[in-house]
Structures are given as structure tokens and as C-alpha cells.
N, C-alpha and C positions, 0 to 999 in steps of 0.2 A: 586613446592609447597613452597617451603622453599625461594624463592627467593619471590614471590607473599605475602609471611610474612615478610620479610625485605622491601617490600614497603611500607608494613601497620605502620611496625615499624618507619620510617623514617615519616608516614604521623601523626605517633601521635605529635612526635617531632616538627615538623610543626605547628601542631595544638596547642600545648602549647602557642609556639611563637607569634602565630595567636591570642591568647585571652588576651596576655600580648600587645598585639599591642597599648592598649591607650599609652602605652610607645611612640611611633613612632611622639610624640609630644614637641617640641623641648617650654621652654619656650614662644620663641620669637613667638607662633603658629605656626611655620612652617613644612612642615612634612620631616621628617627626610630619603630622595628619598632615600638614599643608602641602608637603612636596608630596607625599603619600596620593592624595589626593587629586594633586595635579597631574602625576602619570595618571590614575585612573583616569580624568576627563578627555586626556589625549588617546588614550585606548579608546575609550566610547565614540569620542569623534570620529577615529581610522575605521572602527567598528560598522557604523550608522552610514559613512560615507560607501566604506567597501558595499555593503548592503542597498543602497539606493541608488549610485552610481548604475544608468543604462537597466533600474529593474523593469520599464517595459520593453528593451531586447533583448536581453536574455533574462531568462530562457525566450526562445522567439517567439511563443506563444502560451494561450493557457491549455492544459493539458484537461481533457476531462472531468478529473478530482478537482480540479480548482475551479471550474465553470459551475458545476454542482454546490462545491459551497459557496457560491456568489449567487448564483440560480437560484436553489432550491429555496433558503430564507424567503426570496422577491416573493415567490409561486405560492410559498405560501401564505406570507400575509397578504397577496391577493384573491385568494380562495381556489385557485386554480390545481395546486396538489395540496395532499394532507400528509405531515409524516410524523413517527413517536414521536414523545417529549424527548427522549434522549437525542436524537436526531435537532434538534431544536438547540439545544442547550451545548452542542459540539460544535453549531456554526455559532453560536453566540462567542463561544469562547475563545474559538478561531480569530475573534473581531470581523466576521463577514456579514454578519447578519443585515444589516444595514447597508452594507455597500451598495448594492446593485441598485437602493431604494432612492440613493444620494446621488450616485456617481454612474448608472448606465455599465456599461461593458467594457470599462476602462480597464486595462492590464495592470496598471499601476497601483488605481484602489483596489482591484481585487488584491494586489499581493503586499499592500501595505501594512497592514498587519504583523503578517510572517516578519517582514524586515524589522519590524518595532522587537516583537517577542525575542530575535534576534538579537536585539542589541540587549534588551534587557538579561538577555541570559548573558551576557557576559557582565553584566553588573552583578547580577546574584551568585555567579562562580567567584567573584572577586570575595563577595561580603563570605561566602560558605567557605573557602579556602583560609581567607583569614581566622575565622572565627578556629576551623578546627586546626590548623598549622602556624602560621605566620601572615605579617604584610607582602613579605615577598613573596612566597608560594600563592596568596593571593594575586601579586599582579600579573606575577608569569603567565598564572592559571587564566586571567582576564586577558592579557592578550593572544594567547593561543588561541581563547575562545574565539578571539575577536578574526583570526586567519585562516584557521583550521579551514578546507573543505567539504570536510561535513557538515561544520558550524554555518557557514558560509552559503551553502550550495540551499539548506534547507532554511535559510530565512529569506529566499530566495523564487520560493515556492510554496504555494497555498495548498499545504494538507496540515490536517492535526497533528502531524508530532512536533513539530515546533515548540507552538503552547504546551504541547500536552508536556513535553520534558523541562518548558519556563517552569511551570505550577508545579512539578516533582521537586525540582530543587528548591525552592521555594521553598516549599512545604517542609520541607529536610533539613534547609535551614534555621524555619525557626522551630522546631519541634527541637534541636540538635541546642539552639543558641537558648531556649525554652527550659530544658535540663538539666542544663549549667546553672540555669540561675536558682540560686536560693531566696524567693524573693516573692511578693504579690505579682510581677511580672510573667511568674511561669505561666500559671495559668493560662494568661491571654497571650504568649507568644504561641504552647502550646496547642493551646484553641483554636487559635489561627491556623496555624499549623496543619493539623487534623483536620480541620475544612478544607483548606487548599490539597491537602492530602488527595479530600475524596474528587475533587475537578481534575485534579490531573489524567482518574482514569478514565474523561472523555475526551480520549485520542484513538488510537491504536487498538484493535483488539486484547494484543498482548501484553497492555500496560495491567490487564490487571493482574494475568499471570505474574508477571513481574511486583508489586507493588506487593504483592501479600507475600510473596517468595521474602522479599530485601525486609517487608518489616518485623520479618520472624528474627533476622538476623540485627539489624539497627537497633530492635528490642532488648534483647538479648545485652546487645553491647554497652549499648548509651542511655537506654530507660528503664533497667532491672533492680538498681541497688536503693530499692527500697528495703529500709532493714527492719521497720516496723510496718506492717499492717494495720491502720487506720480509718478509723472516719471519713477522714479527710482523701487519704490517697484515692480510695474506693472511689469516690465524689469525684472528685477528681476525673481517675480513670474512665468512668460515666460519661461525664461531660465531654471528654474528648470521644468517646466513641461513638457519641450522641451527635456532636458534630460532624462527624466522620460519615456515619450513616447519613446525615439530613443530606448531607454535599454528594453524596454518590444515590440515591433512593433509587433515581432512575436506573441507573446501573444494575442494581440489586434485583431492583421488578425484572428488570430482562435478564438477569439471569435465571433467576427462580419460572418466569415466566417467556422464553425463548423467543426474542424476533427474529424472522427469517435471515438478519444478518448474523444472529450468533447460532441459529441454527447452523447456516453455512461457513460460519467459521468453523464450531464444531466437526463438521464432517470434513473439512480439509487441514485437521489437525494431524499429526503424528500417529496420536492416541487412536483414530477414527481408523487409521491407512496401517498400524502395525498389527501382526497378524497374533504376534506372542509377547512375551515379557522380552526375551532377547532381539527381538528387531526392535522391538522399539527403543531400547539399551542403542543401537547401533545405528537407527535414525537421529535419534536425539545427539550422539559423538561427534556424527557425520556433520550436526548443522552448528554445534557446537564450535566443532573448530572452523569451519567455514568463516566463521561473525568471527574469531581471531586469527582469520590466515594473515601473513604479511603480503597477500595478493589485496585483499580485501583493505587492510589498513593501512599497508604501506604505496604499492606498487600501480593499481586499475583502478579499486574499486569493487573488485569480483569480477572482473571483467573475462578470468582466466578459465574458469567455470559457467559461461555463461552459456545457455540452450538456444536452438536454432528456433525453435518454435516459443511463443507463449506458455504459460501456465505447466509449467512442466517443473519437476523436483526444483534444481535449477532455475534462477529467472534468466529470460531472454534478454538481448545485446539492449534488446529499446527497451524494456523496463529499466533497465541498468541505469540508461543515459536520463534519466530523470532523477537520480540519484547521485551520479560521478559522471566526472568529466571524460572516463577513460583511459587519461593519460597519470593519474594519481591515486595515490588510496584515496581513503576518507579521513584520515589523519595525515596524508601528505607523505615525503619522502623521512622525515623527521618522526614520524609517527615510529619507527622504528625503535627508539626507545622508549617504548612502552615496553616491550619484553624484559630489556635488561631493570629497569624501573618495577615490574610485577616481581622479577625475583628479585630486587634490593627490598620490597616491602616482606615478601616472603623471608627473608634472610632476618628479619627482622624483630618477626614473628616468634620463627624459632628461637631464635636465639632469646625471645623474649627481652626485645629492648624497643619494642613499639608498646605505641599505646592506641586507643581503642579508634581514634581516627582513622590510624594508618589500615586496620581492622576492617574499618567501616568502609574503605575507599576499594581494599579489595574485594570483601564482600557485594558491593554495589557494582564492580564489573562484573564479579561472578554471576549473580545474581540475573542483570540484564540478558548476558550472552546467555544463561538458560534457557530465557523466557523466550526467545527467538527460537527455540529449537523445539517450540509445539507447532509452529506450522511446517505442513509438509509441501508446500508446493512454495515455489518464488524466493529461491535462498541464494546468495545469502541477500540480506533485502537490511540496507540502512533503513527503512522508513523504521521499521519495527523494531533493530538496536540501536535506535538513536539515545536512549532512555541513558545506556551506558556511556554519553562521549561526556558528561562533566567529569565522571568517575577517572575514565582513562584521560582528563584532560590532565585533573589532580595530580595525576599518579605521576606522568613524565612530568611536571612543574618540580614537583618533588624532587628527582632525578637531576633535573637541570639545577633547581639550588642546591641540592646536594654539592653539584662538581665544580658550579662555582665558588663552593666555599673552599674547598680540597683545594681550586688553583689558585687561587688569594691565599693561600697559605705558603706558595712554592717563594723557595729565597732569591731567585733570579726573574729580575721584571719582566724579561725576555718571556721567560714560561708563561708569567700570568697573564701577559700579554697573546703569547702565538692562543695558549686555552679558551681563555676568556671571545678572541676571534672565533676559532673556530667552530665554538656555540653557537653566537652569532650568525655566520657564515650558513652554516645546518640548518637554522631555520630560515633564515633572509633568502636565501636563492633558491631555495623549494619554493617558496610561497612567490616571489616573483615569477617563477616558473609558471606556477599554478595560476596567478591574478590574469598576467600577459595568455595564457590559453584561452581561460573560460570567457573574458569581455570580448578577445579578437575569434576563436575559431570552432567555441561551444554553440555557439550560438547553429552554424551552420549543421554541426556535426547530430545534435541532439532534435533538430527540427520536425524531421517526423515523428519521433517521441511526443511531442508536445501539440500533436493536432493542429500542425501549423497550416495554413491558406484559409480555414474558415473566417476569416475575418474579409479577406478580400474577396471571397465567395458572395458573402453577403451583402458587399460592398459593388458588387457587380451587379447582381442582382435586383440593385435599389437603385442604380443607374440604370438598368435596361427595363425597368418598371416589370417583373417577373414573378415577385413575390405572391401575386391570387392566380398564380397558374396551381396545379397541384405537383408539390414536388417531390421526389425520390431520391434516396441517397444508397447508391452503393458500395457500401462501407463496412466496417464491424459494430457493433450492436450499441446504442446508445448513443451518436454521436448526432442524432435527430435535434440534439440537445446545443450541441454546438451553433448552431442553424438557429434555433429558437434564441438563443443569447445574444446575437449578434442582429436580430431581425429590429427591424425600424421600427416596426411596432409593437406595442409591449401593453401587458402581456400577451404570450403567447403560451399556449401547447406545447410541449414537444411532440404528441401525437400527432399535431398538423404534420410532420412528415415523416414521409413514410421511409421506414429502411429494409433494402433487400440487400440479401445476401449470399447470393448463388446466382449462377447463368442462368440456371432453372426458373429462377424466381423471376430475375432481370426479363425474359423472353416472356412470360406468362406476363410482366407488366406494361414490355410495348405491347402485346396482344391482346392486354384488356382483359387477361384470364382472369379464375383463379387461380393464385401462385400456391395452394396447399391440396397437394394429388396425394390419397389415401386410399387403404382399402377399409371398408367399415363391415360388420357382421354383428347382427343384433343376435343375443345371448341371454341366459340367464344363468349365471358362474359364482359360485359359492368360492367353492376353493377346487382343490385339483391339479389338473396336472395342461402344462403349455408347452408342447414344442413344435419347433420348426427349424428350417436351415435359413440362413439369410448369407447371403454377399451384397458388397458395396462394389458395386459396376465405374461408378465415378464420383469424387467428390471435388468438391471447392472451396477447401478450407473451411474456417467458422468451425461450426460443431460437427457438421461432416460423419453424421451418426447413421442407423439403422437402427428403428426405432417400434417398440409395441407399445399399447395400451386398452387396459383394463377401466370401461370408465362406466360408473353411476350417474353423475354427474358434473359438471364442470367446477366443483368443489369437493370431490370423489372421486380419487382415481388411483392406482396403480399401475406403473408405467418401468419400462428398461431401455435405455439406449447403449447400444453396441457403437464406439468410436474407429473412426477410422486411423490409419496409421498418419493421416497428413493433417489432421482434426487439429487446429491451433486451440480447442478447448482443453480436450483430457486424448490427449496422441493414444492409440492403442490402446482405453480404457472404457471401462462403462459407468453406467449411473443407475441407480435402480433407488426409485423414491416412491411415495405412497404421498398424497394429498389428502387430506383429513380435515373435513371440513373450513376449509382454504388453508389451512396449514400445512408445512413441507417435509417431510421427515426422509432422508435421502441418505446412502451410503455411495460415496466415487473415492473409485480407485486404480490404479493399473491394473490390466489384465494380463499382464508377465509377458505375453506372447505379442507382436504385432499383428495389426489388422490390417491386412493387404489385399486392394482392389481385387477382383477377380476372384477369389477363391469364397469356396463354399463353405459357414461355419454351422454350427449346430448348436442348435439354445435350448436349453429348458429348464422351467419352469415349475416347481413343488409348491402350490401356495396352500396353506393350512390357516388355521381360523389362528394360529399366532404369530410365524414365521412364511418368510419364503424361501425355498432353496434353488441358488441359480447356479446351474450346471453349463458351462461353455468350453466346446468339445468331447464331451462326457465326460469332466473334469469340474467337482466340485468346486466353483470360486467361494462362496460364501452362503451364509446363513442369515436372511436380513429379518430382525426384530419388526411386526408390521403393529404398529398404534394401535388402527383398528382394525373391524373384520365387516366386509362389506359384501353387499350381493351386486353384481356388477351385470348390468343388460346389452351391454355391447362392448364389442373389439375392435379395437382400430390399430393399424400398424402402416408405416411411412416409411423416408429417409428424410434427414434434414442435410440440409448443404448439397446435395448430390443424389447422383438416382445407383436406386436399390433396389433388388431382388428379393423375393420369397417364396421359399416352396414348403410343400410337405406339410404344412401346416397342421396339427391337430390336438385337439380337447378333447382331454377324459371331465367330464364331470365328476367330481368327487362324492357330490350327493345321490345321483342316478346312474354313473358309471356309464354314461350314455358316452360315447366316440362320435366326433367330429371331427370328418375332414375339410378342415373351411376349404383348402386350393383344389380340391378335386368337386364341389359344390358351387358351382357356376362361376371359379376363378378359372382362372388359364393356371398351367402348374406352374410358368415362369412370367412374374407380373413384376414391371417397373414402376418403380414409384419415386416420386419427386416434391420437393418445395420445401418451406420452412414459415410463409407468412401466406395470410390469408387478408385479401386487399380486395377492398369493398367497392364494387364498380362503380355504383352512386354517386363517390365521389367527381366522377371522370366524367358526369355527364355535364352536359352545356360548353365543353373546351374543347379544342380543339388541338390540343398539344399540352405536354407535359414536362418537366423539365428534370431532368437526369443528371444529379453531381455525384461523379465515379471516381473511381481512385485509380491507381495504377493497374488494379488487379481485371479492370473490364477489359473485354477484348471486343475491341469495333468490329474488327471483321467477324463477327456472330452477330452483329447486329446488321450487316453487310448480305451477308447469306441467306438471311431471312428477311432479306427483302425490307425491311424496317428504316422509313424514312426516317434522318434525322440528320441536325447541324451541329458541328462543334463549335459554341457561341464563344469559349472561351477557356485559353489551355492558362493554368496557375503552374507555376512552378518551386521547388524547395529552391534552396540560398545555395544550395551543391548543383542546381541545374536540372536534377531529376524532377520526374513531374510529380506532382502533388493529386489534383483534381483537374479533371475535364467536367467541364457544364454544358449538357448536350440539351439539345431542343431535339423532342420526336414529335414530330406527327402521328396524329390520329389516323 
């Protein structure tokens, strides 16, 4: 605490210096590098220390995304997973690649990196603000960088936008500082340039939307006044797009060629979810202003808009808190002039007494806050307008030298004195504000965000020699992985453990069942017609669906899941995908209406040798594009999360017109069905017990009622006192 108040102290100090900077003007207009200079190294130092100060407790754990990029590299250069090139070359650039190979499961090398890129970007906002304004709008620009919350919070934390918006600016710089020059220098600042260009877009999904959006307009401004067409320019232009290309190739392949993660972006874009030209006009406004509310920049974080559930329009409170503190924007309380600052640039424009900078500074906010408004779930979401904070760091620097020249001008010292304070003041106690929160009480507030006890889970576990039991984690999907990161021995699987996720599932696993209860009916189904009624009798969160499928093969299928109303995946929505020789081609969306336990709905199904049309309540939802056209020799239909009903069932054959009533054909007309994983009993044999880490969301007494012996070995708890994990022992 006291030492996190000796940074602030030393940043006021700074800050003084910082607004007496029109000093750094030497008669001769030259600027005076050495003092220049030396604020810069003291920015860097406040910069680097805010940044490494307590980075392995807060945030107080690693949060899934950043176990994966520590993870995944290890797994694979030990032959254990395989993943694209591009996937490859995201942890490379992260700087993770290597960590986990060097450093184990430490929290500090994983997030070492982030803290570097971190500081570097406040070096490069310094050299880009110079180059295109002044020294001073440079070092304002470099120390905002160096306090900001945004800045701050995400070199702080192991995901790719960090890097991915170092190498933007970067790139921008010298392609900007490249332009200027009349000289053999272009070329290869240029060049450079355009290569780093193309690394930047292995961050973020949305960085490439964004990056070809800004360079239409960057172009336009600062690289167009060729006034001869040449040889040479041609050449030129070549070699940078040749660059350009080599540095992004992977990128390009997947786009042209879709991995399942830009498949899945795609479908949870705007474009994917709007029905017309005018919603998507009105999603896109919606997310728009979101990424410049002054909730968002100034005030939470987004925290005012945030959803009760997951993955919903909306991001939820705990995705939030991996991003803000809660109690500030992302730009702080200070962030606030940025509006007035947008319109003094605007004013500017009009009036035509800007030049192509001031141009380029709005354009590069615009630009960002668009690219954010193609995704349609998880808004507003910093990870994906991070692209925009050098832009908006620019812009207020701008604003603040502006006014302190206006109060250096006032003829009473008193004025330029109370002005020049109160600048000061605006930024110093917001950011003390902000420093004193996030070291003393983020830490606690953000902890379930951040996958916190798996470390002392494992930690337990390798004291109680536990680890060759077979174990189970009752949790949300993926976090087997946590488990594996933190295990004594290495490498590991993450399929060594197993994850359930329902009561259903959990009882089927003390019982040694199988945890996946289906109905199956062998077919031979061209196309035609599917309906049936389904209700969700109970769910348990997760995906918490009602579920059919059309299947050829287990690389051949078409499939629809109906969500339930309490579903932390897609609340009152469905999915409806086609698998195509293991690849995924899927439409999710809201279904307008909630889906409510208990009641009965009605589904059908049109599949034609191109389309499918899915009708829910005799109410056309959609018209799904199907890849291919397959023959399909059985039906299978479930619930995930939760138990579900089915009745009425029945196929027309399209080809033979033949009627089937599969639930009057040796079903019952009212059949429940349950589970979501299917868990190989094999493993269970020769043990005698197994060991169960749950979350909040188990309830012992079901495990109580059914007679299921079992011990609580050991209760974890979060930093707030709620519990975290219980590590049960069950008997066989």
C-alpha cells in the first residue's frame, strides 16, 4: 500500500514537470532531448513499476485465457495437442510460447510479457504523438499511457490485445514517420512497417475488421499524394504489400479457408444475428455507442449494462471484472475529456485548420469503436476496443496541451497557477483513486472471475497423494485444464479429467453410470420433414438445452438445440449446425420468446437437399443454408444440462412419403431424458474412490439422499469468504 502511494507521489512530481514542459523549448526552437528524454525514462520507470508491482496477486489468479496461452505452446511442443499455425504464432507473439517450457506454472512468467508490451506501448505512444504533433503531446500522451486503467488493467493480464495493439501502433508509426520521409529511409521504415502491420492482426478477432476499416482511411490521408505514377512508386507499393501479406499469410489462409474459431466468430457476429439491413443499422448504433458511453470510459467500465447471465448481448458482471475494476471507466474519471477533446478535433476539421494528424487521430477512434460493433454477444467488451485507447489517449493529450497553453497565457499568476492545478488535480486523484482500489480490493472483488483456488486445489491434492485417483470436476467446461496446469507432473492431458456438468451427470458419476441418456431410432432420411413437441422439465444451467440429431456419422450430422430460459450459454435461444465432414457450419440466435421450464413447445423441421426451415411454435424462425446434402440412418434426441421431454414425434420421408411415429413405436409418449457427457467406466476400474472438485453450484444433500458415500476432504474458500471448491472423496 505505502509503496503503490510513493508511485503516485513521484507520478505527481512528473506531472508538474509535464505541464511546465513548454519550457523544453530552447530559443533556437529546438527541443531541449536531454530534459525531454529524462521525463520519458521517469514515465517508463512509474510505467514498468505500476505494471510489476504484486503482478502475481492481482489479479489473484490466472484466468483460463491466460493458462491456455502458457499451456497450450508446452502441449504442444511436447506432442500432447496439435493446433494451426496461426494459433502458434499468437502465443509466440504474446511472448508465452516458451514460458511454461522455462518457468512451470508461475503467475508472474505467465503474465510477464503483457507487463513488457505494456510498458512498451507507452514508449511507442510517446515516439507516434511526437512524430505526428509535438514533444509535449508526446509525453502527456506517454504518461496517460503509463496510468490509464485500461492501459494498466490489460498489461496486467495474459490475452492478445496487449501485443496485438503494441504492433498496431508500432506499425503506424513507422509507416506514418516512413511517409514523411523523402529519403532511401522510406522504403525500410515503411517495410517495416507493413510487416508489423500484418502481426498485429494476431490478436483479437476484430483487429482485422478494424485494420483494413482504418487503413482505407490512413491511406487516403497520409499515403495518397503521389502526384506521379512510376516505376518506382508501383515497386514500392508491391514490396509493402508483399510484406504485408507474408506477415499476415496465416491469417489470410483462415480466412479464405475457415477455422472452427473464425467459423464461430462469424456466427456470433451482428451480420450472422441481424435479420435485415435495418437491425443491423440498429445493432451496430446499439454497440457503437456502448464502446463511447461515459459508463464505459468514464464511470464502471460498462458495468451499468452489465447481464446477469453469461454470453448474452451484454457481457456479464464476471466477464466485466477481468477487464475493470468496477469502480472506474477504462479511461478513469478523467477520461471525460475525451468528448470535449473529439469535438475540439471536430471543430477543427470544419473549420479546416487541422491537418492530416488530427484527421488520422479521429479516424483511428472511429474506426476502432466500429470494429467492435460486429460482434454481437459480450458488449461492451475492452478486450476488442482496446485497438482504439492510443487514439483516444492522443486525442485528450491534445486537449490538455491545448489548455495549458490558453492558462500560460492568463496575465494573473494566481490563474495560471489555480488552471494549471486543477489539470493536475483531474488526473492525480482519479488515478490514486484507481491505484489504492485495484492493489488493495480488486484483488478480492475480481477472484471468481479469474479461476481462483485451482492452485491450492492442486496444491492439496499433491499433499494428500490424490492425484492417480480418477478425478472429476464440477464446473463449467474447460476448466480440466486448470487442473492439468497446475498438476506436479507434466506433461499432462487435460482429458485426464473429467468435467461434469449437471446433477444429472454428477449422480450418473457417483453411480458409475453412463452420464449420456438418449433416445436413438435408426432411419434412413434424405430430407423431409421433423416434428415434434419438446419441454425442458429441469435444467442446471451450462447449456441447459433440448436437443435432436440427424446423424450419418460422427463427422456427419445435423443437429438443433432448443435453450432454456436459465442456459448460461445462449438464454432462450437455439443452434442449429450441420457437421460436414468434421467441419461446423452453425446459425445461434435468440429465439425472441423465452423458454420456460414446464411448458410444451413445438419444432419442426423442412430439410431439403439445400436449406432447412426451422419452424418453433408454427412460427418461422429461419432458413438455414445446409453445406451439404447427406443421407442420415439414425435419430437421436436428448437434453443437455437438465431432463427433457418428447412427444409426438414424427417423419415424413421426403423421398417415400412414408410417416413415422417414432414415440408411439415402442416409446412411451412422455420420455425423459438426461446428461451431457458420456464417461467411460474403464477408467473406474481397480479404485476404489474417486475424487470430486465442485463448485458452489453442487448440492451435497443429493448426494445425501441418494445414499452416496462421500467425505469433504477439503473446503477452499475466495478472499471475500465465499466458497470457492469443495474436494470431495466418494466411495465406490
Amino acid at each position: 500500500m505505502n509503496s503503490a502511494f510513493r508511485f503516485l507521489a513521484a507520478t505527481a512530481t512528473i506531472k508538474q514537470r509535464l505541464l511546465n514542459s513548454v519550457k523544453l523549448v530552447t530559443k533556437n526552437g529546438k527541443a531541449n532531448l536531454k530534459t525531454e528524454y529524462l521525463f520519458l525514462i521517469c514515465i517508463i520507470t512509474i510505467a514498468l513499476i505500476i505494471r510489476l508491482y504484486e503482478l502475481e496477486r492481482v489479479p489473484s489468479a490466472l484466468f483460463i485465457d491466460e493458462i491456455w496461452a502458457t499451456y497450450q505452446p508446452y502441449l504442444i511442443q511436447k506432442g500432447i495437442i496439435a493446433l494451426p499455425l496461426y494459433s502458434a504464432i499468437v502465443y509466440f507473439l504474446q511472448g508465452t510460447y516458451f514460458s511454461y517450457s522455462f518457468f512451470g506454472s508461475s503467475i508472474l512468467f505467465s503474465r510477464l510479457s503483457a507487463a513488457l508490451y505494456g510498458t512498451l506501448l507507452v514508449v511507442i505512444v510517446y515516439f507516434l504523438a511526437k512524430e505526428m504533433f509535438s514533444p509535449k503531446i508526446g509525453l502527456v500522451s506517454a504518461a496517460l499511457t503509463a496510468i490509464t486503467p485500461w492501459a494498466v488493467i490489460f498489461s496486467r493480464y495474459q490475452i492478445p490485445s496487449m501485443s496485438g495493439v503494441f504492433w498496431f501502433t508500432l506499425a503506424i508509426y513507422l509507416i506514418y514517420k516512413g511517409s514523411r520521409t523523402i529519403s532511401s529511409k522510406r522504403i525500410l521504415l515503411c517495410g517495416l512497417g507493413s510487416f508489423t502491420l500484418g502481426l498485429s492482426l494476431f490478436s483479437v478477432v476484430t483487429s482485422r475488421i478494424f485494420v483494413l476499416v482504418f487503413l482505407f482511411g490512413f491511406i487516403f490521408l497520409c499515403v495518397h499524394k503521389v502526384r506521379k505514377l512510376t516505376r518506382n512508386n508501383i515497386l514500392e507499393w508491391l514490396t509493402y504489400s508483399a510484406l504485408f501479406v507474408l506477415a499476415s499469410a496465416p491469417i489470410i489462409s483462415d480466412i479464405f479457408f475457415p477455422s472452427n474459431v473464425s467459423g464461430q466468430s462469424l456466427a456470433y457476429s451482428t451480420f450472422a444475428h441481424a435479420k435485415n439491413i435495418p437491425e443491423l443499422i440498429d445493432l451496430i448504433v446499439t454497440r457503437f455507442a456502448l464502446h463511447l458511453s461515459p459508463d464505459f470510459l468514464v464511470l464502471s467500465g460498462g458495468f451499468s449494462y452489465a447481464s446477469q447471465a453469461g454470453f448474452q448481448q451484454n457481457i456479464a458482471a464476471a466477464g466485466l471484472f477481468k477487464y475493470s475494476t468496477g469502480t472506474v471507466g477504462m479511461l478513469n474519471y478523467y477520461g471525460l475529456l475525451v468528448y470535449p477533446a473529439i469535438l475540439y478535433l471536430f471543430y477543427k476539421v470544419v473549420k479546416k485548420k487541422s491537418g492530416n494528424a488530427d484527421k488520422l487521430m479521429l479516424w483511428w477512434a472511429f474506426s476502432s469503436t466500429l470494429a467492435t460493433t460486429s460482434a454481437y454477444y459480450d458488449n461492451p467488451n475492452a478486450a476488442r476496443a482496446i485497438f482504439g485507447l492510443p487514439a483516444l489517449i492522443i486525442i485528450i493529450s491534445i486537449f490538455i496541451c491545448g489548455a495549458v497553453s490558453v492558462f500560460i497565457s492568463f496575465k494573473k499568476k494566481i490563474m495560471r497557477f489555480a488552471s494549471i492545478l486543477g489539470i493536475i488535480l483531474i488526473i492525480l486523484l482519479p488515478t490514486t483513486y484507481f491505484l489504492q482500489d485495484y492493489y488493495s480490493n480488486y484483488y478480492s472483488r475480481s477472484a471468481a472471475s479469474f479461476d481462483f483456488g485451482y492452485a491450492d486445489v492442486a496444491n492439496f491434492l499433491t499433499e494428500t497423494n490424490n492425484w492417480n485417483r480418477p478425478i472429476f470436476l464440477y464446473t463449467p467446461p474447460s476448466r480440466n485444464w486448470n487442473l492439468a496446469f497446475y498438476s506436479p507432473e507434466q506433461p499432462v492431458n487435460p482429458d485426464k479429467f473429467t468435467v461434469v456438468s449437471s446433477m444429472s451427470d454428477l449422480l450418473a458419476v457417483t453411480e458409475f453410470k453412463n452420464a449420456f441418456i438418449q433416445i436413438q431410432k435408426p432411419l434412413n432420411f434424405v430430407n423431409g420433414t421433423i416434428e415434434y413437441a419438446t419441454r425442458i422439465d429441469q435444467s442446471y444451467g451450462g447449456a441447459a438445452s433440448s436437443y435432436i440429431q440427424l446423424v450419418f456419422d460422427e463427422k456427419n450430422m445435423l443437429a438443433l438445440s432448443i435453450y432454456s430460459q436459465n442456459s448460461t450459454y445462449n438464454r432462450s435461444g437455439y443452434l442449429l449446425s450441420q457437421k460436414a465432414n468434421d467441419q461446423v457450419f452453425y446459425e445461434q440466435r435468440a429465439l425472441g420468446n423465452a423458454v420456460n421450464h414446464g411448458e410444451w413447445y413445438t419444432v419442426k423441421l423442412v430439410i431439403t437437399s439445400k436449406s432447412v426451415l426451422f419452424y418453433f411454435d408454427n412460427d418461422l424462425v429461419t432458413t438455414f443454408s445446409r453445406p451439404t446434402y447427406d443421407t442420415y440412418s439414425y435419430l437421436k434426441f436428448g437434453g443437455e444440462s437438465g431432463e427433457v421431454s418428447f412427444a409426438d414425434l414424427k417423419i415424413v420421408n421426403g423421398e417415400t412419403n412414408e410417416i413415422t411415429n417414432v414415440l408411439n413405436d415402442g416409446i412411451s409418449q412422455r420420455q425423459i431424458v438426461s446428461g451431457t457427457w458420456e464417461i467411460d467406466e474403464n477408467i473406474l476400474q481397480g479404485d476404489s474412490s474417486i475424487i470430486l472438485i465442485a463448485d458452489t453450484s453442487l448440492n451435497l444433500q443429493l448426494l445425501q439422499e441418494n445414499m452416496v458415500p462421500f467425505n469433504v476432504l477439503k473446503t477452499i474458500y475466495y478472499p471475500t469468504g465465499d466458497i470457492a471448491f469443495r474436494i470431495i472423496l466418494i466411495q465406490k
